[in-house]
C-alpha positions in Angstrom: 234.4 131.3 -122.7 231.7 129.9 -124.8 232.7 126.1 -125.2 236.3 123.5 -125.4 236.5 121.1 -127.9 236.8 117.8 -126.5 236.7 115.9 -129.6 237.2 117.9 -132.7 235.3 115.2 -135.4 236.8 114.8 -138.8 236.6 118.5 -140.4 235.1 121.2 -137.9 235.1 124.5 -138.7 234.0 127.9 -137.8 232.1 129.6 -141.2 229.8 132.7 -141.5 228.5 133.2 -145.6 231.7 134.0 -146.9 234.3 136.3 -147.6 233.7 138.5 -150.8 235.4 141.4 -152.4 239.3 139.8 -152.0 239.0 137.3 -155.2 241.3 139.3 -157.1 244.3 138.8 -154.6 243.2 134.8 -155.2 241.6 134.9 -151.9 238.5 132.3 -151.2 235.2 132.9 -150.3 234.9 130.0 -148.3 231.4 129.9 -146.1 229.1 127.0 -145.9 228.5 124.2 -148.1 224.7 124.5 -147.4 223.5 127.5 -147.2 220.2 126.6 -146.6 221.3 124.9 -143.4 223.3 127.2 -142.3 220.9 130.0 -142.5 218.4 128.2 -140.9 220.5 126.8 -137.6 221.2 130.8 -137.4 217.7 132.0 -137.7 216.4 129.1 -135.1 218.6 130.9 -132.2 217.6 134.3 -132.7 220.4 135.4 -135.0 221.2 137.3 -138.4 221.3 134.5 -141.2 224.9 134.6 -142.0 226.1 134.7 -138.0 229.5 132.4 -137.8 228.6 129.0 -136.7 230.4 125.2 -137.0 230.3 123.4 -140.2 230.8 120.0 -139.2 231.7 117.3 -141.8 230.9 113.6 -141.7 231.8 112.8 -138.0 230.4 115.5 -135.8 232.6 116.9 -132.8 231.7 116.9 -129.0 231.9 120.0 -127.5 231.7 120.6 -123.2 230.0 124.3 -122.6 231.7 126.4 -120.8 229.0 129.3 -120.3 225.3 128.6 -121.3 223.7 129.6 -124.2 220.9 128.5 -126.9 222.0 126.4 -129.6 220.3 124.7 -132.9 221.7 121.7 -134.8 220.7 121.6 -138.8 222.0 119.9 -141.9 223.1 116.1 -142.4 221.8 114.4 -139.0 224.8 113.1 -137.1 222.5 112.1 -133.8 223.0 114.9 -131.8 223.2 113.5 -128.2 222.9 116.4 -125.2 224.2 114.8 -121.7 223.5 111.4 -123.0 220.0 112.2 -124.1 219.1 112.8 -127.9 219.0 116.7 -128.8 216.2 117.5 -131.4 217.2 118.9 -134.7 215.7 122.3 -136.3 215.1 123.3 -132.8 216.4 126.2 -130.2 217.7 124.1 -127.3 219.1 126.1 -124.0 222.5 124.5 -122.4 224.0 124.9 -119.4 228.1 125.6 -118.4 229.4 122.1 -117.6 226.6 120.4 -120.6 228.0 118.0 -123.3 227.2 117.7 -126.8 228.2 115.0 -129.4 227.7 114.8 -132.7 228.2 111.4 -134.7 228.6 109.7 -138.0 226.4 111.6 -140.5 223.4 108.9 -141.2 222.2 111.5 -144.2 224.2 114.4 -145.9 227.5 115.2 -144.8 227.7 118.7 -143.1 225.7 119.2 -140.0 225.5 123.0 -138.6 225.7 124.2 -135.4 224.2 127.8 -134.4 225.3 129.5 -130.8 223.1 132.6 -130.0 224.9 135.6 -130.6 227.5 134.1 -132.3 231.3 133.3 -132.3 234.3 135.2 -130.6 236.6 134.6 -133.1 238.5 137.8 -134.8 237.2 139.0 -138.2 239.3 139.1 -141.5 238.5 140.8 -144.0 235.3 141.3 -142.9 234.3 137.8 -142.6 234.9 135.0 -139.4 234.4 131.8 -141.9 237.4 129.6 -142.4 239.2 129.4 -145.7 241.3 126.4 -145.3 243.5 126.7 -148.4 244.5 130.2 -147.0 245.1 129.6 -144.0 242.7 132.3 -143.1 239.4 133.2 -140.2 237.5 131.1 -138.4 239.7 129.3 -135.6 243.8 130.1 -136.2 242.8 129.5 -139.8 242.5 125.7 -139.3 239.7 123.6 -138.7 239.2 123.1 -134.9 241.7 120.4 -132.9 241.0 118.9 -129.5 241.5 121.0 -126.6 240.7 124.5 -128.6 238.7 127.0 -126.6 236.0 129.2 -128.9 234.0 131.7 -127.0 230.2 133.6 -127.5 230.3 136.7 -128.6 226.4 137.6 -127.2 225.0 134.6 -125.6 221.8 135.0 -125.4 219.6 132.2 -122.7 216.2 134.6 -122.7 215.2 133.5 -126.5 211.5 132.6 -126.0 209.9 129.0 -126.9 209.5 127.3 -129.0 211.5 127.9 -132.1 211.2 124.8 -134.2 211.7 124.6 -138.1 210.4 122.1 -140.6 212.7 119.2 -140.9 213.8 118.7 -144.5 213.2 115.2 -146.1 216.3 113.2 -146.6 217.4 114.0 -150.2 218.3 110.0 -150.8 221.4 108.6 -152.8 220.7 110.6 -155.9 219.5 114.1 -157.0 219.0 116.3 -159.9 220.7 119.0 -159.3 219.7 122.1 -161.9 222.0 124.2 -163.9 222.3 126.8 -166.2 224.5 126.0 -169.6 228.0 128.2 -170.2 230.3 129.7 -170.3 232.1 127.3 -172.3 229.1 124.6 -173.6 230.4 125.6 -177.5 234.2 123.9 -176.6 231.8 120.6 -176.2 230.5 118.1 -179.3 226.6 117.7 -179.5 227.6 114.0 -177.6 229.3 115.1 -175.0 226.6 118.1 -173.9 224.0 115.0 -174.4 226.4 113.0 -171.8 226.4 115.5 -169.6 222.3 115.8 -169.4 221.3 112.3 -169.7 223.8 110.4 -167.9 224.4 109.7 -164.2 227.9 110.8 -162.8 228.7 109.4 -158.9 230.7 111.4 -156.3 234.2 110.0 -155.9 236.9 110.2 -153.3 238.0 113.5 -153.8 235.4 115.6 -152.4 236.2 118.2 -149.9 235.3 122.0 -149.7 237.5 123.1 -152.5 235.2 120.8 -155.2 233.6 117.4 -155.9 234.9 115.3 -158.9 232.5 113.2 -160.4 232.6 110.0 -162.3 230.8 108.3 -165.2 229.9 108.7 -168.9 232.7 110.7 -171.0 232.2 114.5 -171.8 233.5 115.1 -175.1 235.3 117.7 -176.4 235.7 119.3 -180.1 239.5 119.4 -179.2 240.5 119.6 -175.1 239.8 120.8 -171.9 242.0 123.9 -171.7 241.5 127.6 -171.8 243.2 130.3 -170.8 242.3 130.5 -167.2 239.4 133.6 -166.5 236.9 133.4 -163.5 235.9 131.0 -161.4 232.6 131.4 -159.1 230.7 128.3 -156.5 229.0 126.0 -158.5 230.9 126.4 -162.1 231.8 122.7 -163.1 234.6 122.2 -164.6 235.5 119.6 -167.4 239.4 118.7 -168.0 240.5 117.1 -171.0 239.5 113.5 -169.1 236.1 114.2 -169.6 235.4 114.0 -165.7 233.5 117.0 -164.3 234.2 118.8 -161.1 232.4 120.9 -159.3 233.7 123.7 -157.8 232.5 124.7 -154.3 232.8 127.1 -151.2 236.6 127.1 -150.9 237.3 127.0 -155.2 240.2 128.5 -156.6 239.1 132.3 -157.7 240.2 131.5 -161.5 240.7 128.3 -163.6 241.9 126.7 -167.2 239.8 124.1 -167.6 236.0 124.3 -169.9 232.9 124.8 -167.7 230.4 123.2 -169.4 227.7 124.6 -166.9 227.1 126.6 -163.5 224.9 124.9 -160.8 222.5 127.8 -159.5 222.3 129.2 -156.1 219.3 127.4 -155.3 220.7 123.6 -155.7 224.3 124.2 -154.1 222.8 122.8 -150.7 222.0 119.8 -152.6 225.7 119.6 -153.8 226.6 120.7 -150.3 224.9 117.5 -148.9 226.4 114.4 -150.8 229.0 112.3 -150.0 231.5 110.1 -151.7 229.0 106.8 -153.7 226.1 109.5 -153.8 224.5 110.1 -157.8 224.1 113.1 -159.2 222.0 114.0 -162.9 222.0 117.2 -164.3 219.0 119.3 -165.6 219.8 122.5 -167.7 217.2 125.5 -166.7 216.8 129.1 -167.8 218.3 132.2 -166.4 214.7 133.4 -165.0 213.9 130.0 -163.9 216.9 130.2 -161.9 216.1 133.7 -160.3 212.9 132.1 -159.7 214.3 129.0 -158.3 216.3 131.5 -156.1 213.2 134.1 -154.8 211.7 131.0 -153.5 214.9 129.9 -151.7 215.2 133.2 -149.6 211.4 133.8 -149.5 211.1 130.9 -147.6 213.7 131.4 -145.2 212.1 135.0 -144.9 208.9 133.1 -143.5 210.5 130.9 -141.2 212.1 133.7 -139.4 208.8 135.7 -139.5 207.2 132.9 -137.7 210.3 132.1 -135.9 210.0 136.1 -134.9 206.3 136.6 -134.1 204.8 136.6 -130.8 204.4 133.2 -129.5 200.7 135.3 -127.2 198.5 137.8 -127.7 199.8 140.6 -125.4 196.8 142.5 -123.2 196.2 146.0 -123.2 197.6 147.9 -120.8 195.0 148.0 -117.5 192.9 151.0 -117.2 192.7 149.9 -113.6 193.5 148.0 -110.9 190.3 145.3 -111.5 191.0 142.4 -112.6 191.8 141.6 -116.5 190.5 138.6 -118.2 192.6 136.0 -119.3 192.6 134.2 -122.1 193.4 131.3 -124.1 195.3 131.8 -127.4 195.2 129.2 -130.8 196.9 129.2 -133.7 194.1 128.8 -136.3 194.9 127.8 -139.9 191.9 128.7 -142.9 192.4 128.7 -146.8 196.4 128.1 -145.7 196.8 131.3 -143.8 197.4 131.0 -139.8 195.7 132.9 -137.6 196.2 134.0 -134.1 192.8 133.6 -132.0 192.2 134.5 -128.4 189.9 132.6 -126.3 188.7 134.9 -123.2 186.4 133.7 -120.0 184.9 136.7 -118.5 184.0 136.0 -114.8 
């Protein structure tokens, strides 16, 4: 058994990156509301990026170990506290069997990650572990996780070496600019209400949970409503009923709707999205198609460096012996020049 839930938090649940290829039967993707997070939590303990982890949401859970393992803790900081002592963030920690781990009240963001090595023993559906709470579907029994539930590892994994540390992110503060890219229904909406939509701040209301986040603030006008015949809906389309309120849609969204999208936040700034909490601002930008996919080779390109150094050899191996003298041993630096890191081995020869 990996570890029991002794306090659940508000909304914990079990995700991997999604569930794809069942939209046509209405089925959710679900997966986590920041990717970027996610990913990286996975990557600090040694495993695949889209591994199944917890998603926790605004109050963290606390969780007693029941086998040992190596964990990481990302996303919105909820204080992480390890046996009563604070547990770094972005960083591979080793527990024990009998260890406790609570998570708080989110002081920034709203979902914080939790990576086990080797992932979750929870039963895959349709190819994916990741809760989809509308369907009642993966993760834990379909639900979010309740006090008393038992989850085990799948591969624990207590040999990962160290240190495995990743840059912590700035705070993203009370208000963003999140990017998007214009369409598929911008010509439904009056010169006004398109300016509206660019210029003006909107705030994230009450309703805000994995399905979407409505937003409030300056009208979005239409030439006549906010209805269409309902076609396809993908994370990150925003919405705009006939009230003039967007909504964004998110990880669990309906697969189809009837209401305009005025725009589609990229792939990039859905972590951003992911992040904010009920009071938080958010402004639109409109971008390009290739400055999207631009915006989005960076995204993975820098997660593809962080688990290359995450990945390479912490020292400078020795060749084999030729004999049975002695071998020097050495001293090894990590030396940075023009911003490329180098590795440098000092040797004392007797």
């Amino acid at each position: 058994m990996g570890f029991t839930a002794e306090n659940p938090g508000v909304l914990t649940t079990i995700q991997d990156e999604g569930r794809y290829g069942y939209e046509q039967f209405g089925m959710s993707p679900a997966g986590p509301m920041d990717l970027k997070a996610f990913r990286t939590a996975n990557l600090l303990v040694g495993n695949d990026p889209g591994e199944s982890a917890l998603e926790a949401t605004v109050l963290g859970p606390t969780l007693r170990f029941d086998q040992s393992n190596v964990i990481a803790v990302t996303g919105a900081d909820m204080g992480p506290v390890l046996n009563g002592q604070p547990c770094p963030m972005y960083q591979a920690v080793a527990v024990k069997a009998g260890d406790q781990l609570r998570l708080g009240a989110a002081k920034t963001g709203c979902h914080s990650y939790l990576a086990f090595a080797g992932g979750l023993d929870v039963p895959q559906v349709m190819g994916s572990r990741a809760t989809a709470l509308q369907n009642q579907v993966g993760g834990y029994q379909g639900r979010k996780l309740a006090k008393g539930d038992q989850v085990g590892f799948r591969a624990p994994n207590t040999a990962l070496a160290a240190p495995r540390i990743a840059p912590v992110p700035a705070p993203a503060g009370k208000e963003v600019t999140i990017r998007v890219i214009l369409g598929p229904q911008d010509d439904m909406f009056t010169k006004e209400g398109i300016n509206a939509f660019l210029s003006q701040p909107y705030t994230v209301s009450k309703d805000f949970d994995r399905m979407g986040c409505r937003l409030e603030g300056a009208v979005i006008q239409h030439k006549t409503d906010g209805n269409i015949i309902s076609d396809g809906m993908v994370t990150g389309a925003i919405q705009v009923p006939t009230s003039g309120q967007p909504i964004i849609m998110l990880a669990e969204r309906q697969t189809v709707g009837g209401y305009t999208k005025i725009a589609t936040v990229i792939s990039a700034d859905l972590p951003l999205v992911g992040q904010r909490k009920t009071g938080d601002v958010i402004r639109f930008q409109a971008v390009t198609v290739e400055e999207a996919h631009r915006l989005w080779r960076e995204f993975t390109q820098e997660l593809e460096d962080l688990k290359g150094q995450l990945d390479r050899p912490q020292t400078v191996q020795s060749q084999p012996a030729q004999s049975q003298a002695a071998q020097p041993v050495g001293i090894t630096y990590k030396v940075t020049v023009n911003g490329r890191t180098h590795q440098v081995q000092v040797v004392k020869h007797s």
